[in-house]
Backbone as a ProteinNet text record, in pm:
[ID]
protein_1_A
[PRIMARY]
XXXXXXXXXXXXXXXXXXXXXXXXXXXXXXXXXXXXXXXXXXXXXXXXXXXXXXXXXXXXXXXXXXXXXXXXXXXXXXXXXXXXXXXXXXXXXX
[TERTIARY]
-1096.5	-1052.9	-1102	-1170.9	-1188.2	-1145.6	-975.3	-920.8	-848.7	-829	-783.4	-608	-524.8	-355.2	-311.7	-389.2	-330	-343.7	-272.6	-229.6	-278.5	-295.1	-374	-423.3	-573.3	-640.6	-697.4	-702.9	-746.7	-889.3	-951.9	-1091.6	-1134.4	-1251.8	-1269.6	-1220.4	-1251	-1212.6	-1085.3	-1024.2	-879.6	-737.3	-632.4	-533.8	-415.1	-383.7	-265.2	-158.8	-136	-33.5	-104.7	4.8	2.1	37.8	11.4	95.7	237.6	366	456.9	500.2	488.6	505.6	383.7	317.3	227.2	262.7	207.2	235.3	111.1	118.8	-24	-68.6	-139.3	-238.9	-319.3	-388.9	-493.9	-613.6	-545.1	-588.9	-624.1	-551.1	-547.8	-464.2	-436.7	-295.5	-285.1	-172.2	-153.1	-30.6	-37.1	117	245.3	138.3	214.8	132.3	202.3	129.6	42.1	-21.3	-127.9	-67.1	-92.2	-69.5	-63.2	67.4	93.7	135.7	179.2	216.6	365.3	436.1	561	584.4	660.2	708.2	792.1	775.5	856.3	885	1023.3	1038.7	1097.8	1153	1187.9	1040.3	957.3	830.1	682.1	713.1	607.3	513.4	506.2	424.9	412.9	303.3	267.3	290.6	354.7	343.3	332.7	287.9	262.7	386.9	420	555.7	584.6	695.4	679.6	597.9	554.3	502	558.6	587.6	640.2	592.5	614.2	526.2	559.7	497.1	501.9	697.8	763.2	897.6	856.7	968.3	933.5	995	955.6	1050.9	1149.3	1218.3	1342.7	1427.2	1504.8	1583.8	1684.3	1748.9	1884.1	1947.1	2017.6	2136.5	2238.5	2338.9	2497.6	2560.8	2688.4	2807.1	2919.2	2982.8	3051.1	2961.8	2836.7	2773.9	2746.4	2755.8	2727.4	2604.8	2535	2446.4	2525.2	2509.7	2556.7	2455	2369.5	2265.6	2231.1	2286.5	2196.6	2278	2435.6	2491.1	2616.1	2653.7	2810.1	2747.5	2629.9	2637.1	2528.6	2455.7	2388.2	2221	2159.5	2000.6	1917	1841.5	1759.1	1687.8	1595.8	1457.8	1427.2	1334.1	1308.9	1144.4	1165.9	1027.7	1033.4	909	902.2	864.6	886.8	802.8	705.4	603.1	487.4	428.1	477.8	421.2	553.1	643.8	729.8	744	796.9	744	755.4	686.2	647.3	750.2	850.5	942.7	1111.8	1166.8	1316.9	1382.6	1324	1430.1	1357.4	1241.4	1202	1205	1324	1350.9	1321	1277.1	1216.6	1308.3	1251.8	1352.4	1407.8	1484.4	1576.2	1531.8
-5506.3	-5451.9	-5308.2	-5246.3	-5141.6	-5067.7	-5110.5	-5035.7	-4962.4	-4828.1	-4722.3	-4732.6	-4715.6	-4756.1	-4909.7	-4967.8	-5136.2	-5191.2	-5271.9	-5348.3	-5499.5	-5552.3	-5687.7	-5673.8	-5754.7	-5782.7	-5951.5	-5934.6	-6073.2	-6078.3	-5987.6	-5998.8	-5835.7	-5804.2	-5643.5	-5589.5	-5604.5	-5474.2	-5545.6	-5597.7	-5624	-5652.1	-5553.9	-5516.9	-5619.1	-5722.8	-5781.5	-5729	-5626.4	-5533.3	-5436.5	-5326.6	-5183.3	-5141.4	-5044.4	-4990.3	-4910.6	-4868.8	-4809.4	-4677.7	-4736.6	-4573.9	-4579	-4704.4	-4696.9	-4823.7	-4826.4	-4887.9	-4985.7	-5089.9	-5233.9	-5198.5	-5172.9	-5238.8	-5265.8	-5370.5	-5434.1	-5407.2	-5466.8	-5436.4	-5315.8	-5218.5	-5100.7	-5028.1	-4946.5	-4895.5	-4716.2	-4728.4	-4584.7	-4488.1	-4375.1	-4312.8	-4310.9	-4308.8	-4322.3	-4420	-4477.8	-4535	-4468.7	-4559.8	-4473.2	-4474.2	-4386.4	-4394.3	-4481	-4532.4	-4621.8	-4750	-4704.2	-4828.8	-4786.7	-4885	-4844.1	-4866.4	-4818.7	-4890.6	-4956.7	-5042.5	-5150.9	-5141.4	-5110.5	-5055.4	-5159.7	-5271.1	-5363.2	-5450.5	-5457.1	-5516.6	-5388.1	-5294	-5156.1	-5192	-5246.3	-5295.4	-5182.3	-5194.4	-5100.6	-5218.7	-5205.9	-5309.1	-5226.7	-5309.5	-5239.4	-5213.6	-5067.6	-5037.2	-5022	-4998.3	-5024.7	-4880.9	-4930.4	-4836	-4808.3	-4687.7	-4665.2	-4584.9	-4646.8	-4546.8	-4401.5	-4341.1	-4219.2	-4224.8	-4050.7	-4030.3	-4043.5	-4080.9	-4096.9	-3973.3	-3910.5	-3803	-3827.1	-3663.4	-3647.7	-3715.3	-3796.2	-3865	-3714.2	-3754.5	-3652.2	-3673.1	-3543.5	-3508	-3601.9	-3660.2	-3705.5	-3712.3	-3755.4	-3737.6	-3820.4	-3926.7	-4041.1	-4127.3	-4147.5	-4249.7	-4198.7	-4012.1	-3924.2	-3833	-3776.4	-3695.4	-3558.3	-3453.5	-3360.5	-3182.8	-3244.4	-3069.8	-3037.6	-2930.6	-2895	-2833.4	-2858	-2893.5	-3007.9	-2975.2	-3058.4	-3187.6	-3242.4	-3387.6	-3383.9	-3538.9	-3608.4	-3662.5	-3647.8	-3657	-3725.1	-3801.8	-3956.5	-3956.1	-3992.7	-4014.2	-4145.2	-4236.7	-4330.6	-4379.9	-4466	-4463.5	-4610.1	-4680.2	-4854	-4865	-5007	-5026.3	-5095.1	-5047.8	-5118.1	-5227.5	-5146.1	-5274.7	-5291.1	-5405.9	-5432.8	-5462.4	-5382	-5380	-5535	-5534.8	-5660.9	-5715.8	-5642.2	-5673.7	-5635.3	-5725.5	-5654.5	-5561.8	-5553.9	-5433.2	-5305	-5284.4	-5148.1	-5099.8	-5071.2	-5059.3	-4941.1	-4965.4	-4899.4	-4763.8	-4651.8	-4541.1	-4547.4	-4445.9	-4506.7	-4429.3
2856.6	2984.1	2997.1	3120.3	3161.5	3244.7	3271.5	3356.2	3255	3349.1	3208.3	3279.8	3200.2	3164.8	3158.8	3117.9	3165.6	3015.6	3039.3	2901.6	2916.1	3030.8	3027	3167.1	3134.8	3235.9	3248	3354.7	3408.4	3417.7	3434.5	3359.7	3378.1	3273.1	3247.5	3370.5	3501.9	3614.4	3678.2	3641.4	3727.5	3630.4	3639.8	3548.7	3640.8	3495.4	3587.2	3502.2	3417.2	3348.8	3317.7	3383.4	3366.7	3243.9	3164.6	3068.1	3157.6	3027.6	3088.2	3145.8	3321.4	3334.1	3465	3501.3	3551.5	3689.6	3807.1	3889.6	3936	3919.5	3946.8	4117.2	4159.1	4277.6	4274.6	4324.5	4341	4204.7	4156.2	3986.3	3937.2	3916.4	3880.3	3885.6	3809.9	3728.2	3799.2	3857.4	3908.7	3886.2	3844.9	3816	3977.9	4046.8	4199.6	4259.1	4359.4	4507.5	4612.8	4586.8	4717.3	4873.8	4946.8	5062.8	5159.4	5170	5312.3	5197.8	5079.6	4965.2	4910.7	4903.6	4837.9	4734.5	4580.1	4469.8	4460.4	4434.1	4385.7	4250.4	4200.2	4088.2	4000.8	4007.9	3915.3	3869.4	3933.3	3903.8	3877.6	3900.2	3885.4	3950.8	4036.6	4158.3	4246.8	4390.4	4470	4604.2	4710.7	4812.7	4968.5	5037.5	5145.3	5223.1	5247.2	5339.1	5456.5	5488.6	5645.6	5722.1	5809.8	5915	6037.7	6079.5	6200.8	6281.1	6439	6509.3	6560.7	6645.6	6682.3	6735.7	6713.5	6797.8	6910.1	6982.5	7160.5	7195.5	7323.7	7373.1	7373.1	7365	7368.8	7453.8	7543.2	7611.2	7654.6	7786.3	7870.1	7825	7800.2	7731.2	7802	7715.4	7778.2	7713.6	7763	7694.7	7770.1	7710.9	7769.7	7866.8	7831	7964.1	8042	8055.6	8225.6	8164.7	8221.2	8186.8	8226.9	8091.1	8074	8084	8142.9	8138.2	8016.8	7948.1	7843.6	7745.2	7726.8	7585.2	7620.5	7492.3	7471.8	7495.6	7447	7472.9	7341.7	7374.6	7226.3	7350.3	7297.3	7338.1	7227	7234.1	7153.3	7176.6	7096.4	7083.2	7002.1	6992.2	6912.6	6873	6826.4	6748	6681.6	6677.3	6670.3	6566.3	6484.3	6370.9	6392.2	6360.4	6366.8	6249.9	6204.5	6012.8	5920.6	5912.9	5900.7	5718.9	5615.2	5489.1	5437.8	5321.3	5231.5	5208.4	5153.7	5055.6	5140.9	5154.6	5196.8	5124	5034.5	4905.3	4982.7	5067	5067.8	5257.2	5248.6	5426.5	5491.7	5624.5	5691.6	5701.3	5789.5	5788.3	5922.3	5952.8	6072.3	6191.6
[MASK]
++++++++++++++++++++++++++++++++++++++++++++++++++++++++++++++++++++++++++++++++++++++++++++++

């Protein structure tokens, strides 16, 4: 095997075990996840996480169901998921 931290490979360039301490993607052994990948920590796996899109503007201020001007109330914004993660153990943010 020629992947450097892995303890078994499935053939020289693809690691189907990491050594400990190290996280598997796509056959190759990483101390972290690469970007736009989550850990999966009971398996030291790397999986793809959720994605979410842009905040939406701010929403009018209110307060009881009435619109309130510009305090004493609560104002929202939201934002969609776009890429819904791999794994249910690794949930989106809110």
């Amino acid at each position: 095997c020629r992947i450097e931290n892995c303890d078994s490979c499935f053939s020289r360039d693809f690691c189907t075990k990491c050594k400990t301490g190290f996280y598997s993607h796509r056959g190759r052994c990483f101390r972290a996840c690469p970007a736009g990948f989550a850990a999966l920590e009971e398996l030291m796996e790397c999986v793809e996480g959720c994605e979410v899109g842009q905040w939406s503007e701010w929403g009018a201020c209110s307060r009881n169901n009435k619109t309130c001007g510009f305090k004493w109330g609560l104002e929202t914004r939201t934002r969609q998921i776009v890429k819904k993660p791999a794994k249910d153990t690794i949930p989106c943010p809110t």
